[in-house]
C-alpha positions as CSV (number, residue, x, y, z in Angstrom):
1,X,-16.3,-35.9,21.3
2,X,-12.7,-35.1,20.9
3,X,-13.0,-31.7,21.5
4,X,-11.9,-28.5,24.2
5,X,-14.4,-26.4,25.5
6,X,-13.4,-22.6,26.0
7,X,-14.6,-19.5,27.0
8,X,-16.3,-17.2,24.4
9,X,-13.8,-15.8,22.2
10,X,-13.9,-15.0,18.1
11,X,-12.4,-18.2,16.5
12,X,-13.8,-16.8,13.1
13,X,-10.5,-17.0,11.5
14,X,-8.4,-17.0,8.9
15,X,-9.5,-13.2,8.5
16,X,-8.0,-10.8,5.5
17,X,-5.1,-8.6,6.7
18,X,-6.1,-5.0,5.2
19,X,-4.4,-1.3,5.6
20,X,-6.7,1.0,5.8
21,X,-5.6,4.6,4.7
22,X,-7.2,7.7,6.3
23,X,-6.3,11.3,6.7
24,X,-7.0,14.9,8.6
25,X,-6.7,17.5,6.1
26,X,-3.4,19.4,6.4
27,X,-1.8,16.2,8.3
28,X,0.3,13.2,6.9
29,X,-1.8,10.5,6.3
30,X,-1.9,7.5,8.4
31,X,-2.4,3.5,7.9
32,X,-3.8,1.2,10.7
33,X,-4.0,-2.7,10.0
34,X,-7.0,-4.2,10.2
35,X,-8.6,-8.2,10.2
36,X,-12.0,-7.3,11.5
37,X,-13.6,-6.5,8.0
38,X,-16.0,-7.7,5.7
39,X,-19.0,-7.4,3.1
40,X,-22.3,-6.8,5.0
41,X,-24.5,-5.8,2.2
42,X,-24.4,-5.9,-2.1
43,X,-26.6,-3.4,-2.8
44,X,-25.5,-0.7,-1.9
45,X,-22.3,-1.9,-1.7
46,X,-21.3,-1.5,2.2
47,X,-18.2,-2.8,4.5
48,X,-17.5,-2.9,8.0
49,X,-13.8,-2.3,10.1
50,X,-14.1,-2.5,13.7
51,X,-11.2,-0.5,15.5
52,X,-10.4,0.3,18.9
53,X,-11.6,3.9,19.9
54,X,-7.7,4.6,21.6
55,X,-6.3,3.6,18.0
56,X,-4.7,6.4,16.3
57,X,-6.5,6.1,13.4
58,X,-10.0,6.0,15.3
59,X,-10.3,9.4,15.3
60,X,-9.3,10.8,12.0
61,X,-12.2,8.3,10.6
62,X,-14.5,9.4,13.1
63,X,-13.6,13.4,12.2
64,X,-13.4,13.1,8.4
65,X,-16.1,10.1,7.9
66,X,-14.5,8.4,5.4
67,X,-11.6,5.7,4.7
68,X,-10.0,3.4,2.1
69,X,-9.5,-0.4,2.4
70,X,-6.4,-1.4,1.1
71,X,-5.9,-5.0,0.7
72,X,-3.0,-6.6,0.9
73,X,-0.5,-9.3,-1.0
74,X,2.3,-11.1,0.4
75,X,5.0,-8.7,-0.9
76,X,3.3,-5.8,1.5
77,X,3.4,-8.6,4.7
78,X,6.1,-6.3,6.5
79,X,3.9,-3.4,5.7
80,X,0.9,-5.0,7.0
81,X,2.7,-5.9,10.7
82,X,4.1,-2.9,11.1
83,X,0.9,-0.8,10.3
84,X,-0.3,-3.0,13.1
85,X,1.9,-2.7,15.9
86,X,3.5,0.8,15.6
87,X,1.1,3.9,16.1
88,X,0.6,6.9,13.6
89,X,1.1,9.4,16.5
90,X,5.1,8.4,16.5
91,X,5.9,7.3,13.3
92,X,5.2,8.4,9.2
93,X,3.9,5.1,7.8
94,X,4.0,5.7,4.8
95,X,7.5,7.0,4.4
96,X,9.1,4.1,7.0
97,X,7.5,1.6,4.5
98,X,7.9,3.1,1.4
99,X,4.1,3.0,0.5
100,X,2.9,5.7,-2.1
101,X,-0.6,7.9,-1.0
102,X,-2.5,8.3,-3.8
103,X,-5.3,10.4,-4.3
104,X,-8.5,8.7,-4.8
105,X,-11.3,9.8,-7.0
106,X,-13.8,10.2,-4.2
107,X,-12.2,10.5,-0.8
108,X,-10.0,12.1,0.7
109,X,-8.2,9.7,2.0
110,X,-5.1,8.7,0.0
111,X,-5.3,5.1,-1.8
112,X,-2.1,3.0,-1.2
113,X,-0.4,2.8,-4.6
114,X,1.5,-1.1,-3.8
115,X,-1.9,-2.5,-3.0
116,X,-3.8,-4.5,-5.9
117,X,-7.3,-3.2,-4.7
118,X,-8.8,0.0,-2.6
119,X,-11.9,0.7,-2.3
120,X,-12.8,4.4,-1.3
121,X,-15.6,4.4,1.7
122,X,-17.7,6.6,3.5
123,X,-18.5,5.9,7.0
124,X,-22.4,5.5,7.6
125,X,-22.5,4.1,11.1
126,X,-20.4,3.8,14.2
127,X,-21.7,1.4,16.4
128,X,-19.8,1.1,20.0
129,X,-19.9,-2.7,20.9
130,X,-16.9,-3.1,23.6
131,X,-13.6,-3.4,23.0
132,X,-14.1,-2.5,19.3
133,X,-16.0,-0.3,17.3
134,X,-17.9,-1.1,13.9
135,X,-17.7,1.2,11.2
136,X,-19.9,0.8,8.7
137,X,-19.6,2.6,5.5
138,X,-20.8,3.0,2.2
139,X,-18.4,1.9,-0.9
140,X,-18.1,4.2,-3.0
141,X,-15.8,3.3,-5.5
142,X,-12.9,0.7,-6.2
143,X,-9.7,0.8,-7.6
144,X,-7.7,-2.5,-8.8
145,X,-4.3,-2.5,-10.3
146,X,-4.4,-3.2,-13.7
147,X,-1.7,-5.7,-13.5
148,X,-4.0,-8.1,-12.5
149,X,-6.7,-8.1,-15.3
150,X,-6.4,-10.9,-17.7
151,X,-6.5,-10.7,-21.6
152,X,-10.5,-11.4,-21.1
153,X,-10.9,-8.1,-18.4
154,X,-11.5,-10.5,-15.8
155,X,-9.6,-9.2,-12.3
156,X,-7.3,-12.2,-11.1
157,X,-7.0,-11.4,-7.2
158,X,-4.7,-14.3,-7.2
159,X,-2.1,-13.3,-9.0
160,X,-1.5,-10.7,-6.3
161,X,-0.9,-13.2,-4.0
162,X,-3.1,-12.2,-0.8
163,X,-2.5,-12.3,2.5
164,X,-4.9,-13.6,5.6
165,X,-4.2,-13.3,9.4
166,X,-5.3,-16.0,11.6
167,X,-4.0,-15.7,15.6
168,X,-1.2,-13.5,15.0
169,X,0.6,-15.1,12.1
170,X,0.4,-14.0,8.6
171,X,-0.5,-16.9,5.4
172,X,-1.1,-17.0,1.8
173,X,-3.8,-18.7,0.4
174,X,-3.3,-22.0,-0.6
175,X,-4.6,-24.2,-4.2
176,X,-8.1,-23.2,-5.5
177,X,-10.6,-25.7,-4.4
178,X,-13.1,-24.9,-6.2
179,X,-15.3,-22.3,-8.2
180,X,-19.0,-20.7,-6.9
181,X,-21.2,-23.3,-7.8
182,X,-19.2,-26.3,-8.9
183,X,-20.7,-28.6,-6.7
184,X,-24.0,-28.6,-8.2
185,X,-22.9,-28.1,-11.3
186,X,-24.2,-30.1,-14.3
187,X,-21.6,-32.7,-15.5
188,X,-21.3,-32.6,-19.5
């Protein structure tokens, strides 16, 4: 076999880039880029971030138990590196990007107005595993811009054009390959 062995790591990539949005009441709100996310259950409708504790944004989520997942397009790349790499204890995110907090219709924690989806959460869990933390939390409501719906009321997350981060570099998504199902699809 034509292949390297290496030591344990998380090759589970390409990963989506998301901003997630939180907030301590009476303080500007604050963004921290994330890749560790994901669905982990349908019903109820649940997600997972894993963050480092010293992260900035760890503790507002922990104090206020809740969050919004901002995902993110290829015209908010910038946004989503520098979310990333500078900390919300020096700098305003928000204003140094020119992103627009929103309120949302659950949370307190503002939506991002530029992003095509947010979905408003409430933390359920915090699970300590090492390096990072799991947050799990409940969804409890989404938002999607509705310049992405199509004359039918179908939501075309395509058109948005979003982003995925895989070893510290940013992509688009590439040609669609195929649709849920096709492969056993019935041939007319």
């Amino acid at each position: 076999m034509d292949k390297e062995f290496w030591k344990a790591g998380n090759m589970l990539y390409p990963l989506p880039a998301v901003m997630v949005s939180c907030q301590r009441q009476g303080e500007k709100p604050n963004i921290i880029t994330v890749a560790w996310t994901g669905t982990i259950c349908t019903n109820p409708a649940m997600v997972y971030i894993s963050v480092r504790p010293e992260r900035f944004s760890y503790d507002i989520i922990k104090e206020t138990g809740e969050f919004v997942i901002n995902l993110s397009s290829e015209d908010l790349v910038k946004a989503v590196d520098y979310c990333g790499v500078k900390s919300g204890r020096n700098v305003d995110k928000f204003k140094d990007m020119q992103l627009t907090p929103v309120a949302g219709n659950i949370v307190k924690a503002p939506l991002i107005k530029e992003a095509p989806v947010n979905i408003e959460c409430r933390v359920k869990q915090m699970l300590p595993l090492g390096s990072h933390h799991m947050i799990i939390a409940e969804v409890l409501g989404v938002h999607v811009d509705k310049a992405y719906m199509n004359k039918n009321g179908k939501f075309e997350l395509s058109k948005a054009r979003p982003i995925v981060y895989s070893h510290g570099e940013y992509y688009g998504l590439g040609d669609l390959l195929g649709t849920f199902g096709y492969s056993v699809k019935k041939k007319k």
